[in-house]
Each structure stands twice: as C-alpha cells, then as structure tokens.
Backbone bond lengths (Angstrom), bond angles and torsions (degrees), N, CA, C in turn:
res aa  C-N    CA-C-N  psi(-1)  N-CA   C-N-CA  omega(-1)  CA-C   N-CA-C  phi
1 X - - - 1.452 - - 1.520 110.01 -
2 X 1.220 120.90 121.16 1.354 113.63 170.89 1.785 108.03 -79.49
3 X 1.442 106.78 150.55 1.692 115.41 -178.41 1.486 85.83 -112.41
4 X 1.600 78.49 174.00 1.286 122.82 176.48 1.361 111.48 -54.75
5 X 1.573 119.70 119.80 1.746 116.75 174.74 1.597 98.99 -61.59
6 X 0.933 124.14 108.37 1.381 147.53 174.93 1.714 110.66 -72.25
7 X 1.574 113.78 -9.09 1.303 117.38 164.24 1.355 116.70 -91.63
8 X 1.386 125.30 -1.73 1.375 124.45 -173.25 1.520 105.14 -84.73
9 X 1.378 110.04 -27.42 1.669 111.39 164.46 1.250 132.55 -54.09
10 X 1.355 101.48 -25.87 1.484 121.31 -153.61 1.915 97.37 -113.58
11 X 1.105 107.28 -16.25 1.881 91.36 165.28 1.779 98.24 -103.07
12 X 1.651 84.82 -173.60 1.632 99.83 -166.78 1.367 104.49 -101.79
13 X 1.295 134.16 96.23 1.484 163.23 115.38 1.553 114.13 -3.87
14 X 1.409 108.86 109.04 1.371 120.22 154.49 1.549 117.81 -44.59
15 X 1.281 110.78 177.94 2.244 112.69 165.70 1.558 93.31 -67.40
16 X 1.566 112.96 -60.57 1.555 111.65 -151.83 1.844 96.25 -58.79
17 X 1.522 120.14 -57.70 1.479 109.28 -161.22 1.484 93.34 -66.43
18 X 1.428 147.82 -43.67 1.668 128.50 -174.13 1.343 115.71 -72.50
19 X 1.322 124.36 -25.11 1.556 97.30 143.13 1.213 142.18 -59.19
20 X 0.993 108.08 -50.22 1.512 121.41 153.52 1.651 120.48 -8.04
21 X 1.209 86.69 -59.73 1.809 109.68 -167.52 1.353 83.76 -63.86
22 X 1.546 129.21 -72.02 1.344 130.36 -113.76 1.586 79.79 -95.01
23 X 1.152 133.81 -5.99 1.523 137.76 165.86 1.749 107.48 -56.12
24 X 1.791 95.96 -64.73 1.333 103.59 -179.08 1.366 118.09 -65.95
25 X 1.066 106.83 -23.97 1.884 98.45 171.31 1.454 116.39 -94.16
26 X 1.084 107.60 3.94 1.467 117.84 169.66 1.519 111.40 -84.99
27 X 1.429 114.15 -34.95 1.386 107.24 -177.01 1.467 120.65 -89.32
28 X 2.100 101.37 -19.03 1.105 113.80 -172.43 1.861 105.89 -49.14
29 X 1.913 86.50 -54.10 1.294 107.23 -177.86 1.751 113.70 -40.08
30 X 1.041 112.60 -61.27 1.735 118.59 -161.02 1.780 98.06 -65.75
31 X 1.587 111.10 -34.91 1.171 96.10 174.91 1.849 137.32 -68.44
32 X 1.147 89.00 -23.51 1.513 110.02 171.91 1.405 123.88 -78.98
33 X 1.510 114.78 -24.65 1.349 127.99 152.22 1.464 121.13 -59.55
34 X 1.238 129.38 -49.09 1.355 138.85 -159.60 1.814 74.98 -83.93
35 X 1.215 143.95 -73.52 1.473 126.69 -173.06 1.236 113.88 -40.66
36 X 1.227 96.78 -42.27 2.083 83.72 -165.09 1.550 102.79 -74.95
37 X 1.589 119.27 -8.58 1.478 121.60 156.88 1.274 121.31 -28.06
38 X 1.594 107.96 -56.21 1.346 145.71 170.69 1.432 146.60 -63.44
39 X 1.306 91.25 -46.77 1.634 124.75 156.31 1.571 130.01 -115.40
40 X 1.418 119.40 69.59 1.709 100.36 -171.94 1.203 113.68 -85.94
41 X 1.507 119.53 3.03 1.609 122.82 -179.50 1.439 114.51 -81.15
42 X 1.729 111.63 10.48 1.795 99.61 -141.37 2.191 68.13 -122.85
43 X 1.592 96.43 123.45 1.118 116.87 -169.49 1.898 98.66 -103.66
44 X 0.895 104.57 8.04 1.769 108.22 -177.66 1.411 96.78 -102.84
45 X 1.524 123.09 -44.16 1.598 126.22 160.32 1.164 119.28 -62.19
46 X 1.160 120.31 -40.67 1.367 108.88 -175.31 1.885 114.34 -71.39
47 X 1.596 98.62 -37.12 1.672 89.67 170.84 1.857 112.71 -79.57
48 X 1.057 132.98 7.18 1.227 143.66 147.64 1.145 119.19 -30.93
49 X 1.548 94.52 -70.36 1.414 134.76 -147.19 1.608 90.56 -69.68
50 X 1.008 120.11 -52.36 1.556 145.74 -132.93 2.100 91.45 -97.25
51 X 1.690 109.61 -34.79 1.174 104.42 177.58 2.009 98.37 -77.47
52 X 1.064 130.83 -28.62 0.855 141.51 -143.43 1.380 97.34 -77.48
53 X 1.379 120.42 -63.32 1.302 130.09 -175.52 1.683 104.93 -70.97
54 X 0.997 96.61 -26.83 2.006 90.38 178.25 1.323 90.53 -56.39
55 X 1.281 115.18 -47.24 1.746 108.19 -157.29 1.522 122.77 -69.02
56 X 1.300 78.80 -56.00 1.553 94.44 160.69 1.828 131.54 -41.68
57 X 1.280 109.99 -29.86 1.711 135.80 -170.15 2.088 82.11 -81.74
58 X 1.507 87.13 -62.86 1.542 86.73 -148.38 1.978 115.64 -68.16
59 X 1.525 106.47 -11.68 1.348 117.51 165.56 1.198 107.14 -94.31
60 X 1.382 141.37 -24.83 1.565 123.14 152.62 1.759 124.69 -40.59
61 X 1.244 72.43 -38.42 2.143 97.64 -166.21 1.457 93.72 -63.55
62 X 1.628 120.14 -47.03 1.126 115.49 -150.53 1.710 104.77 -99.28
63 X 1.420 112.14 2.32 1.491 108.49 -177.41 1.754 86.10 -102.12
64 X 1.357 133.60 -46.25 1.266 133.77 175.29 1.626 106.90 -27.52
65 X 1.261 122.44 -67.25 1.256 138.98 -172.55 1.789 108.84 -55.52
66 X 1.636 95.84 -46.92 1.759 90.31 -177.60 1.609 107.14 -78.95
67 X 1.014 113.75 -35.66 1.780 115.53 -149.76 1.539 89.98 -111.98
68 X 1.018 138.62 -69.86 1.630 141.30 -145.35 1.514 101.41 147.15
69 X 1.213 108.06 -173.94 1.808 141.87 155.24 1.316 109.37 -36.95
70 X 1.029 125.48 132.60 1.119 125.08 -170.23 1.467 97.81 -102.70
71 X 1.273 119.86 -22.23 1.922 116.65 171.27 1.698 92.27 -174.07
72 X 1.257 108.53 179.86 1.467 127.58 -126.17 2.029 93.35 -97.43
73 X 1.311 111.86 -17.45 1.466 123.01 165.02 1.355 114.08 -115.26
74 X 1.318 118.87 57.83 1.562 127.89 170.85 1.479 108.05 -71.63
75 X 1.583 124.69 -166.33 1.279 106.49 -158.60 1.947 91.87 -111.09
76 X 1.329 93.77 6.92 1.916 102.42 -146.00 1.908 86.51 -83.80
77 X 1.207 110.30 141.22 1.418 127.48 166.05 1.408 96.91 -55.11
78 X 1.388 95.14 150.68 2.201 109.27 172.06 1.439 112.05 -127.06
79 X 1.359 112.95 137.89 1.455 111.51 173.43 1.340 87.78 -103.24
80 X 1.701 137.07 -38.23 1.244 140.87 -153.86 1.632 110.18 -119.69
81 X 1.083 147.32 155.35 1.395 154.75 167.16 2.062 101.84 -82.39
82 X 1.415 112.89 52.73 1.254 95.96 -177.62 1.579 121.35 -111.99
83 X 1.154 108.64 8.04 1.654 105.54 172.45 1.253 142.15 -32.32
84 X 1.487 95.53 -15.98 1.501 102.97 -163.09 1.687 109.80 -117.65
85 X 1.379 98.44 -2.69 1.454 115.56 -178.54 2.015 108.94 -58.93
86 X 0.945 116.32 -60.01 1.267 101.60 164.95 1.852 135.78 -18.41
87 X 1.136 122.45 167.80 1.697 105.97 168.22 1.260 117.74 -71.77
88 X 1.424 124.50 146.52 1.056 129.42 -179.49 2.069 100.74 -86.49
89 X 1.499 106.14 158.17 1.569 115.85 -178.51 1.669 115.29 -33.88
90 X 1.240 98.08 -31.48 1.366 124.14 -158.86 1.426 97.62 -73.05
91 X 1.570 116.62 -59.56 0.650 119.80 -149.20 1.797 102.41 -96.49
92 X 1.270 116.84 4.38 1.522 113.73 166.33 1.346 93.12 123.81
93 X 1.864 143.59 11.45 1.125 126.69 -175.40 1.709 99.63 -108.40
94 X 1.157 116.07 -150.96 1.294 114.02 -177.15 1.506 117.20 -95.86
C-alpha cells in the first residue's frame, strides 16, 4: 500500500494545495473504511486507516487556523454566522 507523503504536512501549503490534501486524505480515509467493511481482520488497513484520518484531522485543523471554516458545519464554536464571508468560487476564492 502506498501512504500518505507524510512530508506534505510538514511544508508550507497554499488554501488551493491544503485543500487539496485534506481532499486526498479524505478519500484515502472513506476508502479504507468501506474495505475494512470487508476486511476487519486486516490490521495493515486498519493502521492505514488510522494514519489516514490523523492526517486528515490534523490538515483540517491546520487549514481552519490559516484560511477559515472549511464549510458551514465545522467543528469550531461560533459567536458570529461568518463562514461564508470570504469570496465565494465565483468570485475568485476557493
């Protein structure tokens, strides 16, 4: 199984490439779920799985912090309704 380049965490990432990422570890994730659907005995997937979502958690965390919300049910407490304040796609944001 090839993993996750585990150095892509570790340099400094634009919005467009850390979404990006947190895309690919997003799918890494769901895909490794729907296997271990299949396979729950297979302990090489499951620590996969398990690097996968770390990564995934911790480049959410870390685009949250640079950019904003990543969508409108993030996990972050609100004093304000502002998620959406940024540009919209349309309008030249992400």
């Amino acid at each position: 199984m090839n993993r996750p380049n585990q150095d892509m965490q570790q340099k400094r990432m634009n919005q467009k490439e850390l979404y990006e990422w947190i895309m690919m570890l997003g799918f890494c994730a769901v895909d490794m779920m729907l296997y271990l659907d299949t396979h729950p005995d297979d302990e090489e997937a499951l620590n996969y799985f398990n690097q996968c979502t770390a990564l995934y958690n911790a480049a959410k965390q870390s685009y949250q912090e640079q950019f904003g919300q990543l969508n409108a049910f993030s996990e972050q407490e609100r004093s304000s309704w502002d998620w959406n304040t940024a540009p919209m796609p349309w309008e030249g944001g992400m």
